[in-house]
Backbone as a ProteinNet text record, in pm:
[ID]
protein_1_A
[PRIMARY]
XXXXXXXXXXXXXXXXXXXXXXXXXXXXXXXXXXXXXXXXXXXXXXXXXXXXXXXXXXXXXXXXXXXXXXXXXXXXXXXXXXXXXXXXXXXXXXXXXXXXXXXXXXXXXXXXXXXXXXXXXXXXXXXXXXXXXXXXXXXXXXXXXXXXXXXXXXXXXXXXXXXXXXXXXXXXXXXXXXXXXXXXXXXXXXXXXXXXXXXXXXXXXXXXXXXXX
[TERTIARY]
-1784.9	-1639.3	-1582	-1508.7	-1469.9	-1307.7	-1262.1	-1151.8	-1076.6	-971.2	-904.2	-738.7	-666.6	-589.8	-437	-370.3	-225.7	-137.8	-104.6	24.8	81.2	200.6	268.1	120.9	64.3	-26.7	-152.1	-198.4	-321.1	-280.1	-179.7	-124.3	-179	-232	-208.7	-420.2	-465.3	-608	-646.3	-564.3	-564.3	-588.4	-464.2	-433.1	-566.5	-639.7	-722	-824.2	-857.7	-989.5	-998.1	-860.9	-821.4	-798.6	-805.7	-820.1	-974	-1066	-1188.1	-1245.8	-1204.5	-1270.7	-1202.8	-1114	-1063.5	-1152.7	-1138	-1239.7	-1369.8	-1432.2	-1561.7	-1544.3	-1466.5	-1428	-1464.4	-1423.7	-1371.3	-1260.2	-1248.4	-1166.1	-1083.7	-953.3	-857.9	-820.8	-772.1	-703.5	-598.3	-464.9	-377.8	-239.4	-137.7	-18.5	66.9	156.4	266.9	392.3	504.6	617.6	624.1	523.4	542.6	427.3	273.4	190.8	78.5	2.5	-158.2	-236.5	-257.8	-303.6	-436	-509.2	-625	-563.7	-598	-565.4	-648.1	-700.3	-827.1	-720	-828.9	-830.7	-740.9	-664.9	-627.3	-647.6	-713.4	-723.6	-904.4	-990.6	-1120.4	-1165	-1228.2	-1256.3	-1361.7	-1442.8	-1563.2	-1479.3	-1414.9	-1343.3	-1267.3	-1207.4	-1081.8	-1198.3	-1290.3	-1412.3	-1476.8	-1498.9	-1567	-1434.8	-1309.6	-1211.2	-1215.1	-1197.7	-1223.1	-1335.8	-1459.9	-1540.6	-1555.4	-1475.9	-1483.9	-1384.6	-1263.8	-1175.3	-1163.4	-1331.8	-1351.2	-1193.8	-1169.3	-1049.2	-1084	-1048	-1069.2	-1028.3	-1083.7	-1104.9	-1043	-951.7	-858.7	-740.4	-695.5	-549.5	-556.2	-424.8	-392.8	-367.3	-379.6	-358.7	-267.6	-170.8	-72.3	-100.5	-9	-34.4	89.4	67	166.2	154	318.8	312.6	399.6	406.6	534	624.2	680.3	809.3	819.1	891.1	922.8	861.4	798.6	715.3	539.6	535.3	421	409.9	539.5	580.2	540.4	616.2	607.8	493.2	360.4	248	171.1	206	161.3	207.2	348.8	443.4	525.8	569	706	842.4	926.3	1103.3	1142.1	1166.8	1250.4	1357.9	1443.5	1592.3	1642.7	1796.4	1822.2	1861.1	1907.3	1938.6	1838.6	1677	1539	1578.1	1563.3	1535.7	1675.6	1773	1879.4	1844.5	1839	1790.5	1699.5	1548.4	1451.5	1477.7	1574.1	1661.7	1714	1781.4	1819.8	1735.6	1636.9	1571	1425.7	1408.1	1261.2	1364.4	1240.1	1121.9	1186.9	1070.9	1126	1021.9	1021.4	947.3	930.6	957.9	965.9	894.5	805.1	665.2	751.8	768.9	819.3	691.4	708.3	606.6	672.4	603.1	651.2	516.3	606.6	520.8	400.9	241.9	150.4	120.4	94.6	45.7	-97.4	-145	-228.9	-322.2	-357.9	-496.8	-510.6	-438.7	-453.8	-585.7	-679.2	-824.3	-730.4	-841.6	-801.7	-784.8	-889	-962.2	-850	-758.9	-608.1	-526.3	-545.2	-433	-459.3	-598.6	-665.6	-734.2	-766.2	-850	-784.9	-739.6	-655.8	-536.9	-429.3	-297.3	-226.8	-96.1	-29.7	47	94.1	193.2	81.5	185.2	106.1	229.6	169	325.4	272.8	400	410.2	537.9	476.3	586.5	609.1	692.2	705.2	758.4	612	673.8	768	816.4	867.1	833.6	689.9	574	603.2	627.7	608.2	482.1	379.8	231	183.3	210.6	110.4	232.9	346.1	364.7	313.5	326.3	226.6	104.7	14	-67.8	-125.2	-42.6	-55.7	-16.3	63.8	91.3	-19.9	-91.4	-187.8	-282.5	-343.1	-433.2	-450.8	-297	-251.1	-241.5	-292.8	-276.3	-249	-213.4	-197	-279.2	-226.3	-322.1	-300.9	-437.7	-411.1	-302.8	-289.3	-174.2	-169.2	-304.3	-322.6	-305.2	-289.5	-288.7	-445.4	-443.2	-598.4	-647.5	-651.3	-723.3	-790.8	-887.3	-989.5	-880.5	-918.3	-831.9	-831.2	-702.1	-673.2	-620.1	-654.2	-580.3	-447.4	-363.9	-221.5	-287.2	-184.5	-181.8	-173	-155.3	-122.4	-102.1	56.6	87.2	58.6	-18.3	-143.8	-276.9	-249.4	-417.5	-537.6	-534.2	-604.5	-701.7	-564.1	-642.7	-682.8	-679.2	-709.3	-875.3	-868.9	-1010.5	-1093.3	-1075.6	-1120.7	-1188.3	-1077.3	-1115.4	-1223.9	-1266.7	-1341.2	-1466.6	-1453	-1583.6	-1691.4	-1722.2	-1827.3	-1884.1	-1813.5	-1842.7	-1940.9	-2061.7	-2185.9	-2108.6	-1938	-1875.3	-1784.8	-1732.9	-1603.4	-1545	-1405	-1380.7	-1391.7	-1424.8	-1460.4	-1411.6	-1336.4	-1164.7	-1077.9	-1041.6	-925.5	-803.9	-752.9	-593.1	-536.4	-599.7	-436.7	-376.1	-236.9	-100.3	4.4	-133.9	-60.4	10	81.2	114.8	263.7	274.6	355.9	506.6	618.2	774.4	740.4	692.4	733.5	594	614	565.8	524.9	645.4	609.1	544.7	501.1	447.3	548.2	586	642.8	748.1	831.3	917.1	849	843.7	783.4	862.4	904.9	1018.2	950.9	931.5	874	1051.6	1016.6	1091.7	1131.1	1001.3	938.5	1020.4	1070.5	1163.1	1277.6	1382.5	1541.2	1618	1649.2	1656.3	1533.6	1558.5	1432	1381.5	1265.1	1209.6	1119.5	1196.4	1131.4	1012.6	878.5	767.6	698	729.5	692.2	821.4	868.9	966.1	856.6	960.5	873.7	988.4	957.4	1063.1	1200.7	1226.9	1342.8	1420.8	1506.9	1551.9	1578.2	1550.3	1633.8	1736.9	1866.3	1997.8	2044.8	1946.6	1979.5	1919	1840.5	1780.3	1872.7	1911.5	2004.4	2117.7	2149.3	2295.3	2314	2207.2	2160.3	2170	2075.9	2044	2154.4	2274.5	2434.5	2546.2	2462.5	2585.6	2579.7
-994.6	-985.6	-1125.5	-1206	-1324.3	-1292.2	-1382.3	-1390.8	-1545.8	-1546.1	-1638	-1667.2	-1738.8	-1755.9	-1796.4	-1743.4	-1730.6	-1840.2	-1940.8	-2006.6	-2048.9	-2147.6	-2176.8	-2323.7	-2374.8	-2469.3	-2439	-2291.7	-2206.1	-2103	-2060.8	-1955.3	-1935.1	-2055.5	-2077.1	-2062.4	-2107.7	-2125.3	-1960.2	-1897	-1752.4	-1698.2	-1690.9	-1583.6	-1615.5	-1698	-1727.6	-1658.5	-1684.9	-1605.9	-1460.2	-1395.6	-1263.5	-1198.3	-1294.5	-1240.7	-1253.6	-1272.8	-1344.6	-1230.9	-1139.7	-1063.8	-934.4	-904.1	-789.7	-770.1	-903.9	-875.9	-839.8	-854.5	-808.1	-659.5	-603.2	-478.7	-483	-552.4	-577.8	-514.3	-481.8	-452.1	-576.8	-574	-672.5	-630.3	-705.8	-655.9	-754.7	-708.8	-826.5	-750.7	-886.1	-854.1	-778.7	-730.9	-622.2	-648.9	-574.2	-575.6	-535.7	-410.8	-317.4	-340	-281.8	-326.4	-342.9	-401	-473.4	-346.1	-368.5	-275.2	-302.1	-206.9	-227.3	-264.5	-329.8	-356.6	-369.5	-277.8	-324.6	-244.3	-253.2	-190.9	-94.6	-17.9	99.4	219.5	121.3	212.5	228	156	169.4	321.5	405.3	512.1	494.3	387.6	354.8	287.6	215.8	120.8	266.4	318.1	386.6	477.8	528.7	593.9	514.7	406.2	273.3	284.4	307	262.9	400.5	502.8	664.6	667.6	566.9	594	495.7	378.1	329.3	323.5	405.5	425	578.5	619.7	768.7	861.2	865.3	944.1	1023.2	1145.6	1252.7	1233.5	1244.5	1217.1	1352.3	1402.3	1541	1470.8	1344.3	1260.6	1175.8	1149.5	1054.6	966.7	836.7	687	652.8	598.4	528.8	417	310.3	191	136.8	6.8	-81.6	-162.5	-125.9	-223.2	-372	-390.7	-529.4	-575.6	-420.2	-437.6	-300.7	-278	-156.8	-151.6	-255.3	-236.1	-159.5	-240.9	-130.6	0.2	8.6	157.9	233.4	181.7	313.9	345.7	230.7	243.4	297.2	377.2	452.3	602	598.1	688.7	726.1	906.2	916.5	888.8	853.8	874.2	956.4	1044.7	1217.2	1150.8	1086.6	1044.6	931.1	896.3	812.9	797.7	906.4	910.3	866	878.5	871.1	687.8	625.8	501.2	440.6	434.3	375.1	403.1	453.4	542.6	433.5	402.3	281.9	118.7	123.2	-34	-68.5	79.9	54.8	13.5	68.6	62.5	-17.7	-36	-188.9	-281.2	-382.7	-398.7	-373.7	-294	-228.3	-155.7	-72.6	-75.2	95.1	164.4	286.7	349.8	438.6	464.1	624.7	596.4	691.8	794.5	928	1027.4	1073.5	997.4	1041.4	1097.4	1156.3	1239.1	1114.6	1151.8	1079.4	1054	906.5	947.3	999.8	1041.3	1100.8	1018.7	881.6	812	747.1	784.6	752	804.1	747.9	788.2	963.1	1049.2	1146.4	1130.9	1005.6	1018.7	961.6	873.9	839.4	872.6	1025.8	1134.9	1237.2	1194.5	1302.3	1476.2	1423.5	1497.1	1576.8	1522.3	1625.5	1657.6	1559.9	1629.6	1591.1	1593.7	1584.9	1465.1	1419.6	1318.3	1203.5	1118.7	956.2	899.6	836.1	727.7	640.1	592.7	411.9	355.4	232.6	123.4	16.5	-73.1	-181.6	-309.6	-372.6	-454.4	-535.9	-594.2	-666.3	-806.1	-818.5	-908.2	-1027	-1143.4	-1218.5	-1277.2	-1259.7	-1242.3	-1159.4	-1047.1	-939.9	-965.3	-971.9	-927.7	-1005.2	-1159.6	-1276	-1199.4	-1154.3	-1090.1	-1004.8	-897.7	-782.5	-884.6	-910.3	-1007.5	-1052.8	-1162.7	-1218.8	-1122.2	-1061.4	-963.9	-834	-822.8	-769.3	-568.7	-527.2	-402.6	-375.2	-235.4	-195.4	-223	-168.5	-194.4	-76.2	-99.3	85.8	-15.3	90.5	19.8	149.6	162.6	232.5	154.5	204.2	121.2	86.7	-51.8	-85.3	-48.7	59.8	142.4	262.5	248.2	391.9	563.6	625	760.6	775.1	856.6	921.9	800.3	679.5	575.5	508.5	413	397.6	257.9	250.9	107.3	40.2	-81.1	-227.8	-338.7	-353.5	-488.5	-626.4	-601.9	-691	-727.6	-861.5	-910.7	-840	-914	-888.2	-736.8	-630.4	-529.4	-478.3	-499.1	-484.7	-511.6	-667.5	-742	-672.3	-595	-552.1	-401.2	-358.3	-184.1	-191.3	-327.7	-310.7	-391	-485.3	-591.7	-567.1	-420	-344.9	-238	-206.6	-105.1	-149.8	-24	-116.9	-115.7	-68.2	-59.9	-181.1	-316	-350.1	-425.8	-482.4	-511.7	-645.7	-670.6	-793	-942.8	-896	-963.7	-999.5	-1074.9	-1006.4	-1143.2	-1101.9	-1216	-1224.2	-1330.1	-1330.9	-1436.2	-1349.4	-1388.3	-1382.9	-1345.4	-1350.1	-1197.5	-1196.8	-1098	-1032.4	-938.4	-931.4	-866.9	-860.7	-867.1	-696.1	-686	-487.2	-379.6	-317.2	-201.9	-90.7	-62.8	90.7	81.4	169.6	193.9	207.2	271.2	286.8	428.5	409.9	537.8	645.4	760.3	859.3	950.2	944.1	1057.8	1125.3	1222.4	1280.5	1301.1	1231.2	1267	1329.1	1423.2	1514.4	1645.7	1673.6	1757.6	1737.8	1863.7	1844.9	1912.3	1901.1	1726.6	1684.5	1546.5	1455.7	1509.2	1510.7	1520.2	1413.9	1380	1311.3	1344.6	1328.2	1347	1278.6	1154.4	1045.4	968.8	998.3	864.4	757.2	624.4	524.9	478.1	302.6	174.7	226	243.5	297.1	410.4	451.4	540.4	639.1	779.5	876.9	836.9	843.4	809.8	759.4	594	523.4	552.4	611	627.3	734.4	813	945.9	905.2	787.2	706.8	670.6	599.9	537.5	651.9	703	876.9	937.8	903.7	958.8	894.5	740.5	643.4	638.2
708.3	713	736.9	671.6	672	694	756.3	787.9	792.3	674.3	634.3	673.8	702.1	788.9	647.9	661.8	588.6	624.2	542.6	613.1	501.9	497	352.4	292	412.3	332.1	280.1	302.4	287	158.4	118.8	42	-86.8	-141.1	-282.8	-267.4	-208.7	-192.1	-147.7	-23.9	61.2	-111.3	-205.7	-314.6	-449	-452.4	-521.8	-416.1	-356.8	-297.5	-280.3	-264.7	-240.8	-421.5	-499.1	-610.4	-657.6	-628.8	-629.3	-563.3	-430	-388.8	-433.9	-504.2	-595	-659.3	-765.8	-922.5	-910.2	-802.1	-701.2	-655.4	-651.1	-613.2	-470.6	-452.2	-274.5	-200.5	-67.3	1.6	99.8	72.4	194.9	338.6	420.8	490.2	461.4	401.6	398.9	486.7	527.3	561.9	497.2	549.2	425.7	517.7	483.3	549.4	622.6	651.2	751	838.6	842.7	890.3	807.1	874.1	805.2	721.7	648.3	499.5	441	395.9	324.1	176.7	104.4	-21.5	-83.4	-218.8	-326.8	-464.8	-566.2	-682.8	-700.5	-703	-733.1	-832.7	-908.6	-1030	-1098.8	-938.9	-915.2	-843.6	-929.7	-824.8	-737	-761.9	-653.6	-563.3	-579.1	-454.9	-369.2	-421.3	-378.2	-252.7	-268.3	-211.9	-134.4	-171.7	-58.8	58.3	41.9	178.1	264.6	164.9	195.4	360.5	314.8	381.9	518.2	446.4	584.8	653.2	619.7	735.5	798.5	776.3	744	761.3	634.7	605.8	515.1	529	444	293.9	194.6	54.4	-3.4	76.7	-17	12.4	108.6	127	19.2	-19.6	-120.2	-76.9	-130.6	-89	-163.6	-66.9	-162.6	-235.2	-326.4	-385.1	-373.8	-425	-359.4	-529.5	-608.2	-734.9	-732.8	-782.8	-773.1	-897.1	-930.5	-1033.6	-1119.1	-1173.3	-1233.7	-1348.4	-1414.3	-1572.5	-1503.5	-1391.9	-1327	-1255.7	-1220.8	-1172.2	-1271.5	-1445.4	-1534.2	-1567.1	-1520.1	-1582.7	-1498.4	-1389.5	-1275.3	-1239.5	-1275.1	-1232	-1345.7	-1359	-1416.8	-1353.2	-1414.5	-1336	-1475.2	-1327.8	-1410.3	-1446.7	-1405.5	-1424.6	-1368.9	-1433.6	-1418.9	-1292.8	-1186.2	-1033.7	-1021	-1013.8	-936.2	-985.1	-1091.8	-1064.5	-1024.6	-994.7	-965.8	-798.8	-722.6	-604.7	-565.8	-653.4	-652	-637.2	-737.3	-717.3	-606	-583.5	-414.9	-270.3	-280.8	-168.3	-187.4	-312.6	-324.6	-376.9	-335.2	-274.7	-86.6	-54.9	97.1	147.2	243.7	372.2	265.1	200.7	184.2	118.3	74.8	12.9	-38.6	-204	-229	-345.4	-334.9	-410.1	-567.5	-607.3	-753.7	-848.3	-977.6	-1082.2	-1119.6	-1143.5	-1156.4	-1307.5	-1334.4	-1467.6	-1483.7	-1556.7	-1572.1	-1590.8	-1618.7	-1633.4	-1463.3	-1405.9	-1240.8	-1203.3	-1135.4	-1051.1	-1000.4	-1007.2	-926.4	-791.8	-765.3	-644.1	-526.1	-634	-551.7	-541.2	-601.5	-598.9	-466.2	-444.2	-287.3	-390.5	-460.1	-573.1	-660.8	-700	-824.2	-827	-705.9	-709.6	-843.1	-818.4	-937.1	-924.8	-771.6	-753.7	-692.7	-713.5	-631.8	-562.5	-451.3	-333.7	-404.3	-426.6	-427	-371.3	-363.4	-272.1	-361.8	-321.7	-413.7	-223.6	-198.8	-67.6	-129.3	68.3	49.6	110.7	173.7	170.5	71.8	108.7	-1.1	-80.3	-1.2	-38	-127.2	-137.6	-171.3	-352	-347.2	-490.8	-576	-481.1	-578.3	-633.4	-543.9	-551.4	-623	-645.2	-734.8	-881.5	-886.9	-1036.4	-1067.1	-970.3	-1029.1	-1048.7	-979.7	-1030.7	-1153.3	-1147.1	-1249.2	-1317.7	-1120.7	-1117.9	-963.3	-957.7	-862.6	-772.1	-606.7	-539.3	-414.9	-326.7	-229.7	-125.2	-60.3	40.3	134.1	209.1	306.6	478	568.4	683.8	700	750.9	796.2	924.2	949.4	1075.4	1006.8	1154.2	1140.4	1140.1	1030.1	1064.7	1183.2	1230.6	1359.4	1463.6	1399.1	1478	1437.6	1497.4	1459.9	1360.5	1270	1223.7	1310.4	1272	1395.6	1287.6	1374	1296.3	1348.5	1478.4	1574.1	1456	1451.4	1374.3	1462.3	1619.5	1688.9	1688.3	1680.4	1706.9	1575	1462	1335.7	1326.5	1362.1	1352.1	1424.4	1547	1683.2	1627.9	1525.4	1496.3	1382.3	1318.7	1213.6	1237.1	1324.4	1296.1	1405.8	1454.3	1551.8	1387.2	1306	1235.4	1114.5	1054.8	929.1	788	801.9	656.3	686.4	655.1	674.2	551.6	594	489.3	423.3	314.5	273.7	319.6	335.8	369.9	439.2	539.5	674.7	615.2	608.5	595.5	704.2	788.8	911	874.6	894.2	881.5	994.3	1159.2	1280.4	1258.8	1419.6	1451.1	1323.2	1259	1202.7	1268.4	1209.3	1259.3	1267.5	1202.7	1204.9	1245.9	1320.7	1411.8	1366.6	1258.1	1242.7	1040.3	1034.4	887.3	795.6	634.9	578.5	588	569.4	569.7	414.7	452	319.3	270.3	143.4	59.4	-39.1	-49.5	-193	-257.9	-393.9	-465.4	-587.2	-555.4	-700.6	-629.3	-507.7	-509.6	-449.4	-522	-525.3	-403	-297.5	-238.1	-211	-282.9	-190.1	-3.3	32	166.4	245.3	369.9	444.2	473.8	418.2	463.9	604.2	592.8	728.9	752.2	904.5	896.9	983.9	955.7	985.1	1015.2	955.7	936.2	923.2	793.3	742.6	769.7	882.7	884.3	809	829.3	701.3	691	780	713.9	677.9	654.4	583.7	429.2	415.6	332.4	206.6	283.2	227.6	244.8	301.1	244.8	94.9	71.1	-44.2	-149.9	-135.9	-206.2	-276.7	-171.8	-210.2	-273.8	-254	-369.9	-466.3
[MASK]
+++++++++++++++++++++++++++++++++++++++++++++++++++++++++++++++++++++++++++++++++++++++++++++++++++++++++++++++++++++++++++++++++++++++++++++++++++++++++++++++++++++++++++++++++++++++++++++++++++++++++++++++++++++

């Protein structure tokens, strides 16, 4: 488990190596807006199963992904309508992990075996969209903790929950303690009204402010 250190004079060297351990079908731990995240492949079903196992999380949950622009949304996701993406403009790049219709060449295995919908986010990380660009697909954007434990937007306790364990991740990005605490706010918006599945960051009412303009 190597661990590489984030700053504006490291960034450009950090995003070459973190693309270096993608194309390897590697696992990250990188920064996000919200908190510290596993990041690999998305559209790897061995990878997607390699994180399954080492954050022993049950393999019937879906993992979200994290894209970086709307030409990759469509290549992931349907938008029923023109409310659903105007609704999107509003609130990405942002803290908010929304459930939309799946396309169908999506891994099952990132659907949590066979569902029909997939979350995605679009951060607001200035790291990771570089990121996803350069690499040039999606990516998981699960919290980097063991199931049943909280995220942490603490490096410390990140490094602490993985580097005792015989699975870890290829990868650790510190980028220091991050600004935000809580995880992503969760909307499925495959039904009418949209439903708060997880609040997080983003308040509902701000969220269903938006929803209504």
């Amino acid at each position: 488990m190597k661990i590489i250190t984030l700053n504006k004079d490291t960034e450009y060297s950090v995003l070459l190596e973190s693309i270096f351990v993608l194309k390897k079908d590697g696992i990250l731990v990188a920064p996000t807006d919200t908190i510290y995240g596993l990041a690999a492949d998305a559209t790897n079903k061995e990878v997607i199963q390699k994180i399954s196992f080492l954050k022993a999380r049950d393999k019937k949950k879906p993992l979200p992904i994290f894209i970086d622009s709307f030409k990759m949304l469509e290549e992931v996701a349907y938008i029923k309508n023109d409310g659903i993406r105007k609704f999107l403009e509003k609130i990405w790049p942002g803290k908010v992990t929304c459930v939309l219709p799946s396309r169908g060449w999506m891994p099952i295995e990132i659907r949590g075996g066979g569902g029909l919908n997939i979350g995605v986010r679009m951060p607001g990380h200035k790291f990771l969209p570089s990121l996803i660009k350069s690499f040039g697909k999606p990516l998981t954007a699960t919290s980097a903790n063991i199931s049943g434990k909280d995220g942490s937007s603490k490096i410390g306790d990140v490094i602490r929950d993985f580097q005792h364990l015989p699975l870890q991740p290829d990868l650790i990005i510190d980028a220091g303690d991050l600004a935000e605490s809580k995880p992503s706010t969760v909307i499925d918006l495959t039904k009418e009204p949209p439903e708060i599945i997880r609040e997080g960051a983003i308040p509902k009412e701000e969220i269903f402010k938006k929803w209504l303009i």
